[in-house]
N, C-alpha and C positions, 0 to 999 in steps of 0.2 A: 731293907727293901731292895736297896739295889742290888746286892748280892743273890737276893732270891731271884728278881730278873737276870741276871747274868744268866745264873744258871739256868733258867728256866729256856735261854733262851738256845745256850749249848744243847740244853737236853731238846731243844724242837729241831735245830739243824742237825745232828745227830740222826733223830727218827727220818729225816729226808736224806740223809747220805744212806740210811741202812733200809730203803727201799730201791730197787733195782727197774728201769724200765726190761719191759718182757722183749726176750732176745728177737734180733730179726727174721723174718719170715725165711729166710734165703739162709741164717745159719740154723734153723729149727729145720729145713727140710734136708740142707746137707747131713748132719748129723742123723738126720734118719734113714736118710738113701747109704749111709756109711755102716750105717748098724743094720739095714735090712741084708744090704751084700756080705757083713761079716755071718750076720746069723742066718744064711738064704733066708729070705723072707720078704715078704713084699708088703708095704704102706698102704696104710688107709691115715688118709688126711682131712681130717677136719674141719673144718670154716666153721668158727661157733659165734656164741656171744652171752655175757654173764646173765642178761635179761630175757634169752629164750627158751623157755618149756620144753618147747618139744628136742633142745640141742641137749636139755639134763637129760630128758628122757631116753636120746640116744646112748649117752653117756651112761645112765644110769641100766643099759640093757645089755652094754657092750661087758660092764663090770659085775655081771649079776654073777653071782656065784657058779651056774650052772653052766655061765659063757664064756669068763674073761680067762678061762686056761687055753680053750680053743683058740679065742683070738687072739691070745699073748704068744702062743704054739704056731701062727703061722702069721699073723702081724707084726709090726709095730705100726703103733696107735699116736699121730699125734694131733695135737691139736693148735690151729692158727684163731686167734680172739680179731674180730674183726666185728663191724658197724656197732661198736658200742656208742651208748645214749651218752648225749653232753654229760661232758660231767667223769663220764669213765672210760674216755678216750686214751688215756693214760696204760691201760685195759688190755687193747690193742697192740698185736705183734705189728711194727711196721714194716708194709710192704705186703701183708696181706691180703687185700681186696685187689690187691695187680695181679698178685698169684691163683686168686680165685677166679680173676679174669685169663689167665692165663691158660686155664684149664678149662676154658668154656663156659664158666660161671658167671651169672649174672647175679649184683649184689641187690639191686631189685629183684628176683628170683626167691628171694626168701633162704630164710638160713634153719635147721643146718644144711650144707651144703658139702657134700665129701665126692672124695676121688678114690680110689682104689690104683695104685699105684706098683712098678717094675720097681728093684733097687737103681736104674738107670732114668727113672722118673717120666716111663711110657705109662700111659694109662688104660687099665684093664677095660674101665669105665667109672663113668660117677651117680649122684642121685637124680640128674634127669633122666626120668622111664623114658625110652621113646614111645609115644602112642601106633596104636595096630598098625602094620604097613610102612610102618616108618623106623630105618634106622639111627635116627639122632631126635634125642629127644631135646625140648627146650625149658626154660626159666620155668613156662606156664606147667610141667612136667614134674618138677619135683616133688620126691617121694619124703625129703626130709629124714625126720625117722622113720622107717618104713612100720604100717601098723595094720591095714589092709591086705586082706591076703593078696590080692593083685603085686603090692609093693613090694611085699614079704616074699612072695616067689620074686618077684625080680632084683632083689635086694640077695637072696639064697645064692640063685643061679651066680652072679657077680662073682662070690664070695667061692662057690662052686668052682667057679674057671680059673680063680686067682689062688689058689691054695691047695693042700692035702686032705682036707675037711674029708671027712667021706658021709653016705646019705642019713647015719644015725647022727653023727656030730652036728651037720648043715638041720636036722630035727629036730635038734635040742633048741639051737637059735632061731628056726623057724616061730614056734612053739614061745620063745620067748618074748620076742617082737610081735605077735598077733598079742598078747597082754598089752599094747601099747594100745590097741584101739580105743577110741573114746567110747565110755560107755550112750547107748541110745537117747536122743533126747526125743524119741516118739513116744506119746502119752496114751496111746494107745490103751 
């Protein structure tokens, strides 16, 4: 018996040395501002969280088969893990939510929350639309995943000014992101 806890207990310390916390905020964006400048190319950065819908769903549009050569062709794509739930705070690059502040971001704001980024780490622009008349948008502003044709055009155009894309390619992801909208809950 003792020997079975012995081991049992090597084998638990063990599974805690061969999990890694998720690297710092500040070394996940170096390494992408270093790899955007080797491959020209310019960043879109993330702000997610394992518990939010619409941060898969961006993920899962950016990866859709018909999109992710585009944007792997003039991005790199990373992602910072921030305001996870008690519990999976562990989750979390640290230093993230400074960095989402950083950029203008407000972590009441709702997530996802992304930037469009220079390899120099100027910002093209991020997910707060500004509203009509107005050039800076705010918290109340965010498009999130964009899924609305309103957000989808202002989510394109971004993507437009930061890249090679030309207007078939920017139609393909158009087109792919309006699939995001929820369907209608009028009973019409």
């Amino acid at each position: 018996m003792k020997t079975l806890f012995t081991l049992l207990l090597v084998l638990l310390s063990f599974g805690s040395f061969a999990q890694s916390a998720p690297d710092s905020s500040t070394t996940v964006l170096n390494a992408a501002y270093a790899k955007a400048q080797s491959e020209h190319k310019n960043v879109i950065l993330m702000f997610h969280a394992s518990w939010c819908g619409w941060c898969k769903k961006m993920e899962a549009s950016i990866n859709d088969p018909d999109c992710q050569k585009l944007f792997n062709d003039n991005y790199i794509i990373v992602y910072l893990d921030i305001l996870e739930r008690p519990g999976k705070q562990n989750l979390e690059n640290p230093g993230g939510t400074d960095v989402m502040k950083s950029f203008n971001g407000d972590p009441n704001g709702g997530i996802p929350f992304w930037v469009i980024l220079d390899p120099s780490g100027k910002a093209f622009g991020n997910s707060y639309k500004p509203p009509v008349g107005s050039s800076v948008g705010t918290a109340k502003d965010n498009v999130g995943c964009p899924a609305e044709a309103d957000e989808v055009a202002y989510f394109t155009s971004l993507l437009k000014s930061s890249s090679k894309l030309n207007d078939e390619q920017l139609a393909v992801i158009k087109n792919r992101f309006l699939k995001n909208k929820p369907a209608s809950t009028n009973a019409n």
